[in-house]
N, CA, C and O atoms as a GROMACS GRO file, in nm:
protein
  184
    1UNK      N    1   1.537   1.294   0.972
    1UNK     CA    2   1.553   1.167   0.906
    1UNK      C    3   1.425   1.138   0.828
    1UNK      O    4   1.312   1.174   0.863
    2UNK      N    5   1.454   1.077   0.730
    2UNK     CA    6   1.315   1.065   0.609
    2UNK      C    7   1.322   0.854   0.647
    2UNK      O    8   1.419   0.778   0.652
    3UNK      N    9   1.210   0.835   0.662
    3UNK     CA   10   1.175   0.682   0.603
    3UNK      C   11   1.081   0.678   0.585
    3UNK      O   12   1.015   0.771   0.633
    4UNK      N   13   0.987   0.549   0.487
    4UNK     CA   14   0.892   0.494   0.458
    4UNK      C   15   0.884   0.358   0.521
    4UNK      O   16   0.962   0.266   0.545
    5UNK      N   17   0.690   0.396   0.544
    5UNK     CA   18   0.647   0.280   0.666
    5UNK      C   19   0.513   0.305   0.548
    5UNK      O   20   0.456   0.395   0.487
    6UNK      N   21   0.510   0.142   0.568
    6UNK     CA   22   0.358   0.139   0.463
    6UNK      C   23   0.370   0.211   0.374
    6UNK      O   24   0.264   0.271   0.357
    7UNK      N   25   0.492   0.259   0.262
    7UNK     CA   26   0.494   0.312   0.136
    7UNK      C   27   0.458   0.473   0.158
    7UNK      O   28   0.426   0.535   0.057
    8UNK      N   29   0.462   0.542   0.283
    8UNK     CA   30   0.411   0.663   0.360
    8UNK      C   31   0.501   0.720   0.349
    8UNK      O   32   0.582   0.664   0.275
    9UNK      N   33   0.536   0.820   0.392
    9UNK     CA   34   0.683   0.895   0.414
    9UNK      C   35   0.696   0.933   0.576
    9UNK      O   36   0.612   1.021   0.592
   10UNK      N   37   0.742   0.915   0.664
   10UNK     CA   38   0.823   0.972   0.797
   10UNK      C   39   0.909   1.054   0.780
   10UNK      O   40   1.010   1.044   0.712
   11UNK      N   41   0.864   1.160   0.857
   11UNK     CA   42   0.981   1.244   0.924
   11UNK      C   43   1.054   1.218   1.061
   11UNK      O   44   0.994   1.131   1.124
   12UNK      N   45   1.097   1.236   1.086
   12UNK     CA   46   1.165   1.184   1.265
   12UNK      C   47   1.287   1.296   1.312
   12UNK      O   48   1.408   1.296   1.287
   13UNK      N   49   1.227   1.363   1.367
   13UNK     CA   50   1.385   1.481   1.418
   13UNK      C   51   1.436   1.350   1.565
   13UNK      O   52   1.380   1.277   1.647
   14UNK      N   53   1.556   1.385   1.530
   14UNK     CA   54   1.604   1.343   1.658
   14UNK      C   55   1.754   1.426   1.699
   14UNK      O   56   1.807   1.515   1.633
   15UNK      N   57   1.794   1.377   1.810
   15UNK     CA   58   1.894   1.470   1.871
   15UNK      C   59   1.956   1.341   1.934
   15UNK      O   60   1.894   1.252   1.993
   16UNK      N   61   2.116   1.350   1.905
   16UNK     CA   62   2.187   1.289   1.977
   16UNK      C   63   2.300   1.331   2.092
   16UNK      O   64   2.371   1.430   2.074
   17UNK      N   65   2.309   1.261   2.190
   17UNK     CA   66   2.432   1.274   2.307
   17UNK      C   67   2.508   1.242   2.256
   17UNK      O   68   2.511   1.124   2.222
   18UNK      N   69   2.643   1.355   2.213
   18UNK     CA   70   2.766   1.296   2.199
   18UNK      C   71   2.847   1.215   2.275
   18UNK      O   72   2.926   1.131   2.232
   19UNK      N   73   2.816   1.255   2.441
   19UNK     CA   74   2.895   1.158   2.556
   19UNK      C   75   2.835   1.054   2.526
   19UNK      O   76   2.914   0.961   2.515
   20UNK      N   77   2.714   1.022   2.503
   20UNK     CA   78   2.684   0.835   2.609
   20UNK      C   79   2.663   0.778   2.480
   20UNK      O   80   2.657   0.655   2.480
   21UNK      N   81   2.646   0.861   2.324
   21UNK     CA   82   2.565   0.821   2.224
   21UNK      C   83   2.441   0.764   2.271
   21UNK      O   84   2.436   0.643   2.291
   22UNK      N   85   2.349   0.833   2.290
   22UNK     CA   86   2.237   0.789   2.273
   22UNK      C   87   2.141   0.897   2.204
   22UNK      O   88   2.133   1.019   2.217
   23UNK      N   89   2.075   0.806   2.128
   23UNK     CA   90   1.995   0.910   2.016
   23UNK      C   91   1.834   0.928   2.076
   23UNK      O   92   1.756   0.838   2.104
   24UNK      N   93   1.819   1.025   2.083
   24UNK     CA   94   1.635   1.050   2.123
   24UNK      C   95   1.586   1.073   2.006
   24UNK      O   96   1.636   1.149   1.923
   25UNK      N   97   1.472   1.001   1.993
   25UNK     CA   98   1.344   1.090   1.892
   25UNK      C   99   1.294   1.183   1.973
   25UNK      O  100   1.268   1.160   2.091
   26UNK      N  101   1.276   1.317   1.907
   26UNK     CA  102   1.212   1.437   1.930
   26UNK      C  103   1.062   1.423   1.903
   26UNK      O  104   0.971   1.456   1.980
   27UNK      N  105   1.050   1.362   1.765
   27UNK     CA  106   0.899   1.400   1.788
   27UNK      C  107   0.906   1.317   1.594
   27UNK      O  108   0.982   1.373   1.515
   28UNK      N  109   0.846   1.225   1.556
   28UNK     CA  110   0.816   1.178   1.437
   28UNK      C  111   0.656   1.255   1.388
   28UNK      O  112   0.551   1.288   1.444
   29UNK      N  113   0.706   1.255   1.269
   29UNK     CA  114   0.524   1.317   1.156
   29UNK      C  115   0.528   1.256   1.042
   29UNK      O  116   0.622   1.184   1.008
   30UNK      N  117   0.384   1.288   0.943
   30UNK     CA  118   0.425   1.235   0.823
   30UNK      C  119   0.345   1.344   0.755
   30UNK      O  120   0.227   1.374   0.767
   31UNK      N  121   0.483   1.417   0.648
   31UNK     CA  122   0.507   1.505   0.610
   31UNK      C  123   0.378   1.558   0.505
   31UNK      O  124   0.302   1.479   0.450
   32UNK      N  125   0.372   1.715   0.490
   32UNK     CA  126   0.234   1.764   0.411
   32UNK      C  127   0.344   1.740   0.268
   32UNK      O  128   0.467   1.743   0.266
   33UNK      N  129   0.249   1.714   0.156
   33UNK     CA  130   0.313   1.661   0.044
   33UNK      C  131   0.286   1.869  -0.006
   33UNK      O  132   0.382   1.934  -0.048
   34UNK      N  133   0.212   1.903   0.003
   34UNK     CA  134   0.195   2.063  -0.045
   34UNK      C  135   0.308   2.139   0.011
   34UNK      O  136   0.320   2.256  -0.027
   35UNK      N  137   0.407   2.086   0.107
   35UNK     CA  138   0.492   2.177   0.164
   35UNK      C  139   0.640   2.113   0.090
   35UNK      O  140   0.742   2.177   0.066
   36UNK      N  141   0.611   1.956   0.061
   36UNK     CA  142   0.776   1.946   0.079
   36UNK      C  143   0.836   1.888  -0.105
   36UNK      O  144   0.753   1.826  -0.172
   37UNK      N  145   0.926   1.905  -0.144
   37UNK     CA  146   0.944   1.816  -0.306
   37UNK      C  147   0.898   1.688  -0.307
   37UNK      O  148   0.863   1.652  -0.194
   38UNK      N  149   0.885   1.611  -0.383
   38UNK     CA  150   0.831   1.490  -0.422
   38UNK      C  151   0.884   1.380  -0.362
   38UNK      O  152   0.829   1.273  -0.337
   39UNK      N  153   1.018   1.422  -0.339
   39UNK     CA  154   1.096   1.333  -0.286
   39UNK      C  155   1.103   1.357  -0.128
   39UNK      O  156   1.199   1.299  -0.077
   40UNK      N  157   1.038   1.417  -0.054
   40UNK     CA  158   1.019   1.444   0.069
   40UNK      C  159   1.123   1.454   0.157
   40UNK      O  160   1.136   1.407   0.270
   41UNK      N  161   1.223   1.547   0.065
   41UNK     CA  162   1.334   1.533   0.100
   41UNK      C  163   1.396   1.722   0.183
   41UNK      O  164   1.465   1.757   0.279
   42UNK      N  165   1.316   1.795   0.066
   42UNK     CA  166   1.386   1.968   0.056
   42UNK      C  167   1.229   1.976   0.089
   42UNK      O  168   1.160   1.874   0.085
   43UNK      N  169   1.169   2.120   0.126
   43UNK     CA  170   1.067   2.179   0.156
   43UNK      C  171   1.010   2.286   0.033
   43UNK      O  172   1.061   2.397   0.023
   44UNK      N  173   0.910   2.246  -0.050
   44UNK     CA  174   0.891   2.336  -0.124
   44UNK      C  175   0.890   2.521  -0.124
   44UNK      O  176   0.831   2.579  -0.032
   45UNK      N  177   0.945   2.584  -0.212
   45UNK     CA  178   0.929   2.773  -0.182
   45UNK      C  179   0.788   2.767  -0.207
   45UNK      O  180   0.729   2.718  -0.303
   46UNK      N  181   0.721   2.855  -0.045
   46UNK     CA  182   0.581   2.800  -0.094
   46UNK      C  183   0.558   2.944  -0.094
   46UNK      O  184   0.448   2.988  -0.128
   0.00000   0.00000   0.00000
């Protein structure tokens, strides 16, 4: 999942339970701009 906090960019993997729906965060970062497109969306061919 991509959002912006303070105009920043977040990453956030998470994993959900299909039985109970409940969603975990795995682990949030904020993404290397040298690795990913502008739009911090696809991962640059580096």
């Amino acid at each position: 999942m991509l959002g912006m906090v303070s105009q920043r960019p977040i990453h956030a993997v998470v994993a959900k339970d299909a039985e109970t729906q409940t969603v975990f965060v795995v682990t949030a970062y904020e993404p290397d701009e040298n690795l990913w497109q502008a739009d911090f969306k696809a991962r640059k061919n580096v």
